[in-house]
C-alpha positions in Angstrom: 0.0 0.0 0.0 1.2 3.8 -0.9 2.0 6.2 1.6 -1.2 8.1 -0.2 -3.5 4.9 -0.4 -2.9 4.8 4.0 -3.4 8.1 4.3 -6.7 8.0 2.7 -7.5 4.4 4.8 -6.9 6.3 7.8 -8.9 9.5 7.2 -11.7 6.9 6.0 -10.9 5.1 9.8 -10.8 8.6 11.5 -14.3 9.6 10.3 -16.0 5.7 11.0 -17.2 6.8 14.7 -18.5 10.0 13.5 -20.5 8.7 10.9 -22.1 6.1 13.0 -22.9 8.6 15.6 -24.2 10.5 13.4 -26.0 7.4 11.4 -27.4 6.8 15.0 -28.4 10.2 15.7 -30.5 10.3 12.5 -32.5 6.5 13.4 -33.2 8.3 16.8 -34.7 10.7 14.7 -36.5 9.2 12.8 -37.8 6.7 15.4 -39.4 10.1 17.5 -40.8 11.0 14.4 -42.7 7.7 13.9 -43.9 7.9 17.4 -44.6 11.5 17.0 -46.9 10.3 13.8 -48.7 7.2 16.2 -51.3 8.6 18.4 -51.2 5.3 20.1 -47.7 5.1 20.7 -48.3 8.7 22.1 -50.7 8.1 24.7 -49.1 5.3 26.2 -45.4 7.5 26.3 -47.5 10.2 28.1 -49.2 7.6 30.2 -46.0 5.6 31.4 -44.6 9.4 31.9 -47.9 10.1 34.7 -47.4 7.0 35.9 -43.9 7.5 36.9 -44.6 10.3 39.4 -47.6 8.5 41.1 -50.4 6.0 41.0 -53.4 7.3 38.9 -56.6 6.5 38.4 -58.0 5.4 35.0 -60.0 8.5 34.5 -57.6 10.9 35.7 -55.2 9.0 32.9 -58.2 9.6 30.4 -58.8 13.5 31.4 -54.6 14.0 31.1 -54.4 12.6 27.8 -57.7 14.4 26.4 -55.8 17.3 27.2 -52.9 16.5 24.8 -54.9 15.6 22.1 -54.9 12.0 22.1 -58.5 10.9 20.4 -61.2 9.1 22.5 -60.7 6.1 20.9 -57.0 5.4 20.8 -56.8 6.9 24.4 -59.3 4.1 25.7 -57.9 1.3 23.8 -54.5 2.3 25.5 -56.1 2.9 29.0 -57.4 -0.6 28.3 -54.5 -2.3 27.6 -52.7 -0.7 30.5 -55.1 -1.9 32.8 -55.2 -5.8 31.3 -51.5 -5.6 32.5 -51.7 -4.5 35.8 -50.7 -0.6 35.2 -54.0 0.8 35.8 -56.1 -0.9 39.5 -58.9 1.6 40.2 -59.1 -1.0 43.0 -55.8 -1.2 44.5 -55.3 3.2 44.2 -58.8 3.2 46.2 -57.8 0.2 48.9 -54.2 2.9 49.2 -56.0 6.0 49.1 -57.6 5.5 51.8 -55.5 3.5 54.0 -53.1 6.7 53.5 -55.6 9.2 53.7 -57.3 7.7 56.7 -54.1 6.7 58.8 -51.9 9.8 57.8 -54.2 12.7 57.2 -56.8 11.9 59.1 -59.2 11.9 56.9 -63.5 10.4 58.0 -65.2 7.9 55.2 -67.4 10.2 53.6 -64.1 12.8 52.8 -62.1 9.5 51.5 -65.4 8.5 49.3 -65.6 12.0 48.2 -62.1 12.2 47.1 -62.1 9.4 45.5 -65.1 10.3 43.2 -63.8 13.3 42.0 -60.7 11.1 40.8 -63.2 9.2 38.6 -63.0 6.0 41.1 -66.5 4.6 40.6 -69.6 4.2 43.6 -69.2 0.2 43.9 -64.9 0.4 44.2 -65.2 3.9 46.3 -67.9 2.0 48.4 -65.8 -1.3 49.3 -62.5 0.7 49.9 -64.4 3.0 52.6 -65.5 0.3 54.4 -62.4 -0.9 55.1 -62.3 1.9 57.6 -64.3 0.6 60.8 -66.8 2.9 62.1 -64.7 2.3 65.7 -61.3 3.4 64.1 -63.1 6.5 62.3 -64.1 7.5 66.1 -60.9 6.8 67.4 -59.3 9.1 64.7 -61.5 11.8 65.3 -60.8 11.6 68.7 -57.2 11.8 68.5 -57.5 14.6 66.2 -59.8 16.9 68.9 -56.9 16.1 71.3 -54.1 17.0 69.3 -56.1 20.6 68.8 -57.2 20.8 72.3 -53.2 19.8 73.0 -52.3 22.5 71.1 -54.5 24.8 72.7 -57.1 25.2 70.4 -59.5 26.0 73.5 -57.1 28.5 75.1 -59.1 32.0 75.8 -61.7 31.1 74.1 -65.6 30.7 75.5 -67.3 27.1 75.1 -69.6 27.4 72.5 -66.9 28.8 69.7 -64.3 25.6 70.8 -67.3 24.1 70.6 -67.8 25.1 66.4 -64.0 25.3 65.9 -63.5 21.7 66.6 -66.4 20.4 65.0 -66.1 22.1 62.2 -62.3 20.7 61.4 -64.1 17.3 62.1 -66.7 18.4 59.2 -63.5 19.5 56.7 -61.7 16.0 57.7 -65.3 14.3 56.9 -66.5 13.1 60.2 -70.2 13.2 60.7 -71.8 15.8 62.7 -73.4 13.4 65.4 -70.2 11.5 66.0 -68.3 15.0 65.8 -70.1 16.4 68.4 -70.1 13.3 70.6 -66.7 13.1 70.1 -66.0 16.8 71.0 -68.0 16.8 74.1 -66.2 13.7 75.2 -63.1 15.3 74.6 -63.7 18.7 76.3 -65.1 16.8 79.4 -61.9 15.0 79.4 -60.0 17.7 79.3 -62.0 19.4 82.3 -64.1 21.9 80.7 -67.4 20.6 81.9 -70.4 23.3 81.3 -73.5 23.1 81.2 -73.0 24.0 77.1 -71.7 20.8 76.6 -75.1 19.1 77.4 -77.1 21.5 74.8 -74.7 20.4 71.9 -77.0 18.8 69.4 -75.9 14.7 69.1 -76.8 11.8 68.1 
């Protein structure tokens, strides 16, 4: 081989790696482009993308990619598939939800069930996850959560009948019902040595 015939070889050599960067960059291309072109490849990137960040519930996954432009049809055939494999469980987010919600946040039945049906969980699935939550834990919750206030002297300078509404109305925000939130507050007060004879008028049960 001639000095000139290597030194040609070699340039040829030298520019090998670039081209097949470059050979790769372009198939990368071209491969985005394909999936840019397939709505259903599409909804399922944007889906797995959601679904990276935190569990979602079928309909909030149907709401997300409505949003992006993803057509009614592919969307639910996608949504469909996902949840044949085990992606999507309306069931298992609800049975979480509200072990979370209840044990963490403090959170009564009918504010789980609520929550849940505005995230598109529907009545039967929202209705079994709720009742995990026993009607003697949901009172034990509640309270726990008028000592904690009381604890932090919620009551402090105040006169009976507004601790009265201040802790009864946090149990209404955490969804407690308003017999077993009074009960429960009265109870509480007592306990805490603020026996009056307001206590008695509080409307319960």
């Amino acid at each position: 081989m001639t000095s000139r015939s290597a030194a040609r070889a070699g340039r040829r050599s030298a520019r090998t790696p670039q081209v097949e960067q470059a050979r790769s960059e372009q198939d990368s291309g071209e491969r985005a482009g394909a999936e840019a072109d397939d709505p259903r490849a599409r909804a399922r990137q944007i889906c797995l993308q959601l679904l990276t960040t935190k569990a979602r519930t079928r309909a909030e996954l149907a709401i997300a990619l409505a949003r992006r432009g993803i057509d009614e049809d592919t969307a639910r055939d996608v949504l469909t598939r996902f949840s044949e494999v085990g992606l999507i469980d309306d069931t298992a987010f609800a049975e979480s939800f509200v072990q979370s919600g209840h044990t963490y946040r403090g959170l009564g039945r009918r504010a789980l069930a609520a929550q849940l049906r505005r995230r598109g969980v529907d009545e039967q699935t929202t209705d079994t996850a709720v009742a995990a939550v026993d009607p003697h834990a949901e009172e034990d919750m509640a309270r726990a959560l008028v000592r904690r206030r009381l604890g932090g002297g919620a009551s402090g300078g105040t006169d009976e009948v507004t601790t009265i509404r201040k802790l009864v109305g946090m149990l209404a925000r955490r969804g407690y019902p308003e017999g077993l939130s009074y009960r429960v507050v009265r109870d509480e007060l007592r306990a805490a040595g603020r026996d009056s004879d307001k206590l008695d008028d509080i409307g319960i049960d």
